[in-house]
C-alpha positions as MATLAB code, in Angstrom:
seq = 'XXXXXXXXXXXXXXXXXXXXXXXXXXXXXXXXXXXXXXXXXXXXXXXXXXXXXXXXXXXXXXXXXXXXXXXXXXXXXXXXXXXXXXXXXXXXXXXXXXXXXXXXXXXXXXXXXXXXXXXXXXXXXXXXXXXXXXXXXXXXXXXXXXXXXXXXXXXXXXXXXXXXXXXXXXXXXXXXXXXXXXXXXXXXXXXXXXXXXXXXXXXXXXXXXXXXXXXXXXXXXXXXXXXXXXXXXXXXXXXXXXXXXXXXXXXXXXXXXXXXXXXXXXXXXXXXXXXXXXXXXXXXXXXXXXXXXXXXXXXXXXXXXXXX';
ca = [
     127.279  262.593  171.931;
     126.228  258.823  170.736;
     127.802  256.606  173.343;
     128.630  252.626  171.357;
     129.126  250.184  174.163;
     130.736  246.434  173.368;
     132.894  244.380  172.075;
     136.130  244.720  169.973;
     137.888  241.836  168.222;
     139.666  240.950  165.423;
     138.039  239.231  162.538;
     139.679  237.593  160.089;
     138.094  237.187  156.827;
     138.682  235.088  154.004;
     140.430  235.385  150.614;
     142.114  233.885  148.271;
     146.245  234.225  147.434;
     147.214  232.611  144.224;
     145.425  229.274  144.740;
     145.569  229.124  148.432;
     142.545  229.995  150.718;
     143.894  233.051  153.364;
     142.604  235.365  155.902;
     142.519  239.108  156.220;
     143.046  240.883  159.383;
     140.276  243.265  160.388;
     139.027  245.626  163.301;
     135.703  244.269  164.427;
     132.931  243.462  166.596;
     129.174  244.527  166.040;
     128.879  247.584  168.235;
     132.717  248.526  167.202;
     131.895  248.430  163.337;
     128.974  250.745  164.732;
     131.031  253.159  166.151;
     133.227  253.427  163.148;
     130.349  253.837  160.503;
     129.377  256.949  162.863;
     132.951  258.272  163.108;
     133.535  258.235  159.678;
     129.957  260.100  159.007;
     131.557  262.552  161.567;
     129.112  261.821  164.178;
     130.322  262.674  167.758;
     130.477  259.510  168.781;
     132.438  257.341  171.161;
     133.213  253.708  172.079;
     132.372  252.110  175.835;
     134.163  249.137  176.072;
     137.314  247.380  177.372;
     140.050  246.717  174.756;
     143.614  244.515  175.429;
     146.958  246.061  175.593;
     148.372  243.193  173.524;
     149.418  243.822  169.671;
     145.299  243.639  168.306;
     144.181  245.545  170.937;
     146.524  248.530  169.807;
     145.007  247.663  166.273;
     141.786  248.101  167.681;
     142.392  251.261  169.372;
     144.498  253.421  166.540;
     141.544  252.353  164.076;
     139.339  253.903  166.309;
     141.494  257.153  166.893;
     142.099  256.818  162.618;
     137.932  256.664  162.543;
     137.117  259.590  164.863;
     135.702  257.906  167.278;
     136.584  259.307  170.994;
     137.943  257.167  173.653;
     137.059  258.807  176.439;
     135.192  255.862  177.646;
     137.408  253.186  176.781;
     139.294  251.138  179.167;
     142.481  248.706  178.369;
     143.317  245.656  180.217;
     145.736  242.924  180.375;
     143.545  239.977  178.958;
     143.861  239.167  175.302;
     142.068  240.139  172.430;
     139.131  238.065  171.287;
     139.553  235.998  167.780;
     136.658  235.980  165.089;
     137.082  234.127  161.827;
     134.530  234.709  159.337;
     133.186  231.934  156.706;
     131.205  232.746  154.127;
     128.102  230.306  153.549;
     125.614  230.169  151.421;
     123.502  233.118  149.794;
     126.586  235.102  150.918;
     125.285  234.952  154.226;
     129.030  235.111  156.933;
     129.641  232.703  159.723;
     131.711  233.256  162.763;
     134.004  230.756  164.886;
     135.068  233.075  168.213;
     137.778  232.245  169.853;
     137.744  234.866  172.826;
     137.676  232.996  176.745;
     138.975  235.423  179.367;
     139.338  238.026  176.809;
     139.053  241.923  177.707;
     136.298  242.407  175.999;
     134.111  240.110  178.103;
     135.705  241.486  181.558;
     134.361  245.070  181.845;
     133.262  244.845  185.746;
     130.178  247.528  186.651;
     132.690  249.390  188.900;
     135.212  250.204  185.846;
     132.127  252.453  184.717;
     131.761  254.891  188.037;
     134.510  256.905  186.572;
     132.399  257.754  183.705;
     129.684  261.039  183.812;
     127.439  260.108  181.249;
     125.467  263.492  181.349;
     126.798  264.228  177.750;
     125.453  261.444  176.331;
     121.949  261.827  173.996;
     121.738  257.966  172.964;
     123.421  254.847  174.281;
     123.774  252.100  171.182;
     124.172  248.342  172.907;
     124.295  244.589  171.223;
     125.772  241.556  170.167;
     128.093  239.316  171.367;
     128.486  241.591  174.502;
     125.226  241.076  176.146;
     125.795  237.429  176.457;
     129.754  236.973  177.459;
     131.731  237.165  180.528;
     131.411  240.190  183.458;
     130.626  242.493  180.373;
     127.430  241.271  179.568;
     125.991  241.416  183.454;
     127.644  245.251  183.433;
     126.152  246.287  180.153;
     122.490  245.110  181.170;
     122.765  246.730  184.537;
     124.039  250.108  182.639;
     120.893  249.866  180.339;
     118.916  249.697  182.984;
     120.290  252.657  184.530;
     119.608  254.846  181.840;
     116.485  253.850  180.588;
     113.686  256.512  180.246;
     116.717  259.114  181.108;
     118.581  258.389  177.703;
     117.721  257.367  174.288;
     118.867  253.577  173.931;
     119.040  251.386  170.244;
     119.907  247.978  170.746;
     120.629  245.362  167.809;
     120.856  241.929  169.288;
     122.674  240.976  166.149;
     122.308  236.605  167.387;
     125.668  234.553  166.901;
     123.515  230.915  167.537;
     127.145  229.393  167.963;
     127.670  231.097  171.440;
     124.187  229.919  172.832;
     124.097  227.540  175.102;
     120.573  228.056  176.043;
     117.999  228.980  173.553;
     115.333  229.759  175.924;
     116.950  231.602  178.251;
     118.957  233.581  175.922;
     115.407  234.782  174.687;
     113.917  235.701  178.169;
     117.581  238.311  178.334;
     116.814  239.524  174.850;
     112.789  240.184  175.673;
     114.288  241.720  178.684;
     116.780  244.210  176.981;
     113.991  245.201  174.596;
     111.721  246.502  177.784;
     115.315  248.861  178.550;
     115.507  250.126  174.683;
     113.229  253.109  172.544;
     115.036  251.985  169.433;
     115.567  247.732  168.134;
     117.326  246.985  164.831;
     116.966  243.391  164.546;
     117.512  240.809  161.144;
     115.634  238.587  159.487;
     117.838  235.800  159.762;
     117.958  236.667  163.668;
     114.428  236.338  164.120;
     113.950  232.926  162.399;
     116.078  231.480  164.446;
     114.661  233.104  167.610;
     110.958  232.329  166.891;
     111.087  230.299  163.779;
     107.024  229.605  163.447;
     105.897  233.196  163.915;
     105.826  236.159  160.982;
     108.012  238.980  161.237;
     104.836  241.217  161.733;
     103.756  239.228  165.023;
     107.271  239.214  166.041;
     107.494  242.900  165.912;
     104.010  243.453  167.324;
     104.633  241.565  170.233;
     108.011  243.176  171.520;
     106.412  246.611  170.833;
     104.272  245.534  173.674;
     107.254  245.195  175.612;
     108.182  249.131  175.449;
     110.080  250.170  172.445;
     109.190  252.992  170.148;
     110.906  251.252  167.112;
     110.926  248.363  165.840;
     113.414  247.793  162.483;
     113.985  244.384  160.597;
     116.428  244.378  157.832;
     116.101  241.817  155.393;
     118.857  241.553  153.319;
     118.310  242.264  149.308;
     114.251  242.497  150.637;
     115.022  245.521  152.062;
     114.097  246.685  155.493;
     110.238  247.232  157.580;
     109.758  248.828  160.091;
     107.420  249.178  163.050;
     106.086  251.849  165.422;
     102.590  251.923  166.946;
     101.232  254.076  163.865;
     101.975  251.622  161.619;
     104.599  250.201  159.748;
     106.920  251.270  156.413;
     109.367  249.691  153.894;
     111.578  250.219  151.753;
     113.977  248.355  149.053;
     117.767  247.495  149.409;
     119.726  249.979  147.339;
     120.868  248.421  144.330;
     124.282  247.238  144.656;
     127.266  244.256  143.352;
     127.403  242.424  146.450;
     131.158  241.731  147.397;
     130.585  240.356  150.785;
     127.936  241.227  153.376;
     130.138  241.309  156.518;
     128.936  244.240  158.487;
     126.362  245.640  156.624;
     123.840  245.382  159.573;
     126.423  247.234  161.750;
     126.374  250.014  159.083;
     122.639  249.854  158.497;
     122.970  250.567  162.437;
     125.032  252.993  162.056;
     123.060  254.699  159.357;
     119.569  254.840  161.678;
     121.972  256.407  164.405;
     123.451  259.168  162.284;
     120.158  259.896  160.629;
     118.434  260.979  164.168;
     121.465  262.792  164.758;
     121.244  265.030  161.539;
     117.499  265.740  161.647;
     117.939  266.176  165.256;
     115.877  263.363  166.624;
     118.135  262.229  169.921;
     115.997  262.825  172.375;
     113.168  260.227  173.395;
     110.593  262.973  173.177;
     111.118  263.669  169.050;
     111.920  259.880  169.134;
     108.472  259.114  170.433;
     107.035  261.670  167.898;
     108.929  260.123  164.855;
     106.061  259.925  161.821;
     106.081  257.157  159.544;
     107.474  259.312  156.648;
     110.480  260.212  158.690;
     111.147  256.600  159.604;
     111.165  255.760  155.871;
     113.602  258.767  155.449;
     115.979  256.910  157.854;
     115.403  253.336  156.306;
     116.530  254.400  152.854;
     119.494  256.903  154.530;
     120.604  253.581  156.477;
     119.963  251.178  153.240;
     122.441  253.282  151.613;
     125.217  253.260  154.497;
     124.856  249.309  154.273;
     124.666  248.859  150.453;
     127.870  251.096  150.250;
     129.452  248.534  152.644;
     128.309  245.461  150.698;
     130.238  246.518  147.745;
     133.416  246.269  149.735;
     135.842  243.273  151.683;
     134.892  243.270  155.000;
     133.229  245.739  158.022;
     134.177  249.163  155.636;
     131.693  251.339  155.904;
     131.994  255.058  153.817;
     132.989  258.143  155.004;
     130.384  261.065  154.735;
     132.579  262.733  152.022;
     131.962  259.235  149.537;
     127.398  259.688  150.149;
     127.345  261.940  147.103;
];
């Protein structure tokens, strides 16, 4: 089973109605939109995280039931349901105001987790927002830790700039989580704000010192690279009439996940083993996934039945 561990929210995004600007009401949250990309590719797949009782958090959790994503490792709680409103800004790229203090998501406490037997578990996805908020984020590093070396773990640090208060610091956690994980998606966009005067090929050089097996950096209509310790591989975007570009990188994600699941690659042996061929196999599978979701309003990611 794929285990998903964050945050879910709500995110409105906009539209228009008539001449007036609105807002659409959608399920979200980076490692959420994960889990549903690998529910609806019929993955076994489930979602770690605490979710409110209020009326979004019921949203939330029937989307997830409506996705077939298992909730054997969710929790609910009395705290509200974080608020995300996306803008869109230039070169289609989508901006995020969070409204979410003492929110459920961000109060998942290390002992809310010793219920859990994790033994059927083959890879363990973490990121975003998650990492960096409330009790969560200190429970979610401490669970990584855990399991690393015992489990396969992919992490996407997937940066929202807006919630960091401390630039430098925030990097030491990130460099930190990267020593925990085999697998790190990462974006373009991420990395030039992290480390804004280095290349993307020193960048990924440098944190597969730290431990991973994989390095992957999508880049938008460039296409995605990626980086092992044989080498490196790209490959181009798939083709596609961009609607909007809000969680395409949580597909992509998605995409990489289900990919080692088919060709049977969740275990950190064959994950070790991958060959530079097979990586491109899962770049172009994953490219697809997200170009899919670009043509579409919103986190929508296809179902398996749509690939064809």
């Amino acid at each position: 089973m794929i285990l998903v561990c964050g945050e879910a929210l709500i995110d409105f995004t906009p539209t228009k109605v008539g001449e007036k600007n609105a807002f659409i009401l959608s399920p979200g949250g980076s490692p959420y939109n994960v889990a549903i990309t690998l529910g609806r590719l019929k993955a076994d797949v489930a979602f770690l995280g605490k979710i409110s009782e209020d009326i979004f958090g019921e949203i939330l959790v029937d989307f997830l039931k409506e996705n077939n994503v298992k909730l054997n490792y969710l929790l609910r709680g009395k705290e509200p349901t974080t608020l995300a409103f996306v803008v869109i800004g230039p070169n289609n790229e989508p901006n995020f105001v969070f409204y979410g203090d003492n929110t459920a998501d961000i109060s998942l406490k290390l002992e809310d987790l010793s219920s859990f037997v994790f033994s059927d578990i083959d890879l363990i996805h973490f990121g975003s927002i998650s990492l960096i908020r409330g009790s969560t984020a200190l429970t979610l590093e401490k669970l990584m830790e855990q399991k690393k070396g015992k489990i396969l773990i992919s992490l996407d640090p997937n940066v929202r700039p807006i919630l960091i208060n401390d630039k430098k610091l925030y990097i030491e956690k990130l460099e930190k989580w990267i020593t925990y994980s085999n697998l790190v998606k990462v974006s373009k966009g991420d990395l030039n704000w992290l480390y804004p005067n280095n290349l993307l090929e020193e960048i990924a050089e440098n944190w597969l010192k730290l431990g991973p097996d994989l390095i992957i950096i999508t880049k938008g209509a460039e296409g995605a690279t990626a980086f092992n310790k044989k080498g490196s591989v790209e490959v181009s975007a798939m083709k596609v009439e961009v609607v909007d570009t809000v969680g395409a990188g949580d597909s992509f994600m998605g995409g990489i996940i289900y990919w080692l699941l088919k060709e049977d690659k969740l275990n950190i042996e064959s994950f070790k083993n991958l060959s530079l061929e097979e990586i491109k196999e899962a770049l172009k599978f994953a490219s697809k996934i997200a170009g899919i979701t670009c043509t579409r309003v919103g986190a929508n990611p296809p179902f398996l039945e749509e690939l064809d």
